[in-house]
C-alpha positions as CSV (number, residue, x, y, z in Angstrom):
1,X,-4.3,-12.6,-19.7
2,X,-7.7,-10.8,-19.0
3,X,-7.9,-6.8,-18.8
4,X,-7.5,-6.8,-15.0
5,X,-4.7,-9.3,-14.6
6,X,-3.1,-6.6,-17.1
7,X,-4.3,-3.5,-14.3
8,X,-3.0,-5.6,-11.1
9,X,0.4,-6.2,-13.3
10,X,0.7,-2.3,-14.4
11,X,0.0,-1.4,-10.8
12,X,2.7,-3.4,-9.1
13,X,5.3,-3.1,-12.5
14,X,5.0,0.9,-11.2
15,X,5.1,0.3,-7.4
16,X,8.4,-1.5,-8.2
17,X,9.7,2.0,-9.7
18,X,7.7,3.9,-7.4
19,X,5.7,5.5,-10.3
20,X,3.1,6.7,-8.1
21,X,1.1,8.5,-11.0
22,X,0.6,5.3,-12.6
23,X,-0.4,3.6,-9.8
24,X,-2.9,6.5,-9.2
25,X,-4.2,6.1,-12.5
26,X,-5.3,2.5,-12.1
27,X,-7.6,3.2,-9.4
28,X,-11.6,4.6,-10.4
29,X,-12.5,7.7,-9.1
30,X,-14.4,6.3,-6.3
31,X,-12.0,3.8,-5.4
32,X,-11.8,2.4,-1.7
33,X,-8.6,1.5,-0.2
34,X,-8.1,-0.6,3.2
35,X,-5.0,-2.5,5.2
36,X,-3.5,-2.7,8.5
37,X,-2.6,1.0,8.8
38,X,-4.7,3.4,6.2
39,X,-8.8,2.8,5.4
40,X,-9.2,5.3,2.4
41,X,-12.1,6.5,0.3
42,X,-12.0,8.2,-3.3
43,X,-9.3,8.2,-5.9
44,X,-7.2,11.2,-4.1
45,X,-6.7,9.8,-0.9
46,X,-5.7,6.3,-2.2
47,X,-3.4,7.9,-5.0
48,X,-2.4,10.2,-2.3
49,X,-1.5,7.8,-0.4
50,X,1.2,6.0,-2.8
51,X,2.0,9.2,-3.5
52,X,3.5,10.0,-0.2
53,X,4.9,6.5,0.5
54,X,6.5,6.1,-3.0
55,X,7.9,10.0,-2.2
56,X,8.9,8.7,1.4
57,X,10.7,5.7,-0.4
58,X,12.2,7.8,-2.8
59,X,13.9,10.2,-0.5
60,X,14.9,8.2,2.4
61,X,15.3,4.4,0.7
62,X,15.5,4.5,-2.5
63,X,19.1,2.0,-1.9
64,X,16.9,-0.7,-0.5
65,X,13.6,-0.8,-2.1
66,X,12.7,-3.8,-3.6
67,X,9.3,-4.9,-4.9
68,X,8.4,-8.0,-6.6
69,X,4.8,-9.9,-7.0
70,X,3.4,-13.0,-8.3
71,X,0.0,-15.3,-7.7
72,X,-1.7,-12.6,-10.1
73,X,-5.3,-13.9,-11.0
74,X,-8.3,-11.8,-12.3
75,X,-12.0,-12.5,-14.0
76,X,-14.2,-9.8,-14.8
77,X,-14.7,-8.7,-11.1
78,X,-12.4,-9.8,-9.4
79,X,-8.4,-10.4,-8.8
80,X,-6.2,-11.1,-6.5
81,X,-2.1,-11.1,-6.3
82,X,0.6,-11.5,-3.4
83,X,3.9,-8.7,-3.1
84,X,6.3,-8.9,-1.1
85,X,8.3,-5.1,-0.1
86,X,11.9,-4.9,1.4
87,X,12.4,-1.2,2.3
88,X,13.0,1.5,5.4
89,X,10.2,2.5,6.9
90,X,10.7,6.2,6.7
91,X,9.5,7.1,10.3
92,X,12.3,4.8,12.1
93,X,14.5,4.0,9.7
94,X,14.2,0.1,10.3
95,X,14.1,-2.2,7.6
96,X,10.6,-4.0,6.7
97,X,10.4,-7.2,4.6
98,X,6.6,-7.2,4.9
99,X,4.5,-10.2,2.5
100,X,0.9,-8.8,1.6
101,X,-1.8,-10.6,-0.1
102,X,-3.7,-8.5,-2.2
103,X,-7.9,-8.9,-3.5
104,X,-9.2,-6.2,-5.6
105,X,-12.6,-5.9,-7.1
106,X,-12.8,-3.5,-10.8
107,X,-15.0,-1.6,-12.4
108,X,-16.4,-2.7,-16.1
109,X,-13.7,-0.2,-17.2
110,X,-10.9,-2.4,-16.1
111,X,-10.0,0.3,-12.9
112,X,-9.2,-1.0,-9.3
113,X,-12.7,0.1,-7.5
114,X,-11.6,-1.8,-4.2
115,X,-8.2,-2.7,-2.7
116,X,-7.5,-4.7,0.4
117,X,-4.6,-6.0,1.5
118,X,-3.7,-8.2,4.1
119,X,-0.1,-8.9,6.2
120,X,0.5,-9.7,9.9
121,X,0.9,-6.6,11.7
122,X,2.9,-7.8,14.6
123,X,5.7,-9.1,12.5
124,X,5.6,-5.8,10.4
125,X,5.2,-3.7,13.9
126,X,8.3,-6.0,15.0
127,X,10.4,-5.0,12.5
128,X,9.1,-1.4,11.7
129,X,8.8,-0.2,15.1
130,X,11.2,-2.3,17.0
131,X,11.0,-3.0,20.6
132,X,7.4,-1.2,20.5
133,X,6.4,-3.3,18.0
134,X,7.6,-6.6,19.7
135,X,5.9,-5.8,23.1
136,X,2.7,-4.1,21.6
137,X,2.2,-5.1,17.8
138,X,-0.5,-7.7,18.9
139,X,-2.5,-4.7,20.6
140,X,-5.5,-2.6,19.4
141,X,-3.7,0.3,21.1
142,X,-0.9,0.2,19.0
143,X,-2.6,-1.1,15.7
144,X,-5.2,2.0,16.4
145,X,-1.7,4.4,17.3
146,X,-0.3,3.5,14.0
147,X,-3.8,4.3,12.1
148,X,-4.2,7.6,13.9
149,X,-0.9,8.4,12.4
150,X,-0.9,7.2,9.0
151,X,-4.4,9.4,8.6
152,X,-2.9,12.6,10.2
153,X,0.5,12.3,7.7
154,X,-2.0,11.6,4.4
155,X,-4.2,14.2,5.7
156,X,-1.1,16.5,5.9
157,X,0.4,15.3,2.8
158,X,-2.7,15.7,0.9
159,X,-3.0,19.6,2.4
160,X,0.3,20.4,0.6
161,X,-0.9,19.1,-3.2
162,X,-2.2,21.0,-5.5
């Protein structure tokens, strides 16, 4: 197993007990983070981010999280995994089984320098957002809605740290 098949396996083996400092700690300092809903820049605002969604998780579905991954493969610059989440979105209270596909570049150092990952919004809007989600998850007004968000509650949640 090389170094970063190790990082990508301590990153989700966290995730799965919502351990957000570790997660945070397998990022470099001037990591980039994008997906359907956050496009983040610098080490605080992606560790942030985990921060508040393992937090969310924690206090409002803790009974129905469930993380598991698998497909991890890494060289020296590169790696790539797929998870799969079952929890409740925190904002509705629906329950999301969302399937994400993961690539992830690293620094020499063996730390995530950049994160994307990939799932199909509509069927995550479907399910997160509900009737919203069915009739408008395949629009840029409501994929651009839910990005406006996500930025003003990390911006918020980062305002209150330390």
């Amino acid at each position: 197993m090389t170094h970063n098949e190790q990082t990508i396996r301590r990153f989700y083996d966290a995730f799965a007990k919502l351990d957000a400092d570790t997660m945070a700690a397998c990022y470099a300092p001037d990591a980039t983070f994008d997906d359907e809903a956050f496009s983040l820049r610098g080490a605080r605002e992606v560790g942030g981010m985990w921060k508040m969604l393992c937090t969310a998780t924690r206090a409002k579905g803790a009974d129905v999280w469930k993380l598991t991954y698998r497909d991890v493969k890494a060289d020296a610059t590169s790696g790539q995994a797929h998870w799969d989440a079952h929890y409740r979105f925190s904002a509705t209270g629906r329950l999301v089984d969302n399937s994400i596909d993961a690539r992830f570049t690293f620094t020499p150092e063996g730390l995530i320098a950049t994160q994307r990952d990939s799932f199909p919004f509509w069927t995550w809007a479907r399910q997160a957002l509900g009737t919203p989600g069915l009739l408008l998850g395949w629009t840029p007004m409501l994929r651009n809605k839910v990005r406006a968000t996500a930025a003003t509650n990390l911006a918020a949640y980062l305002a209150r740290q330390p």
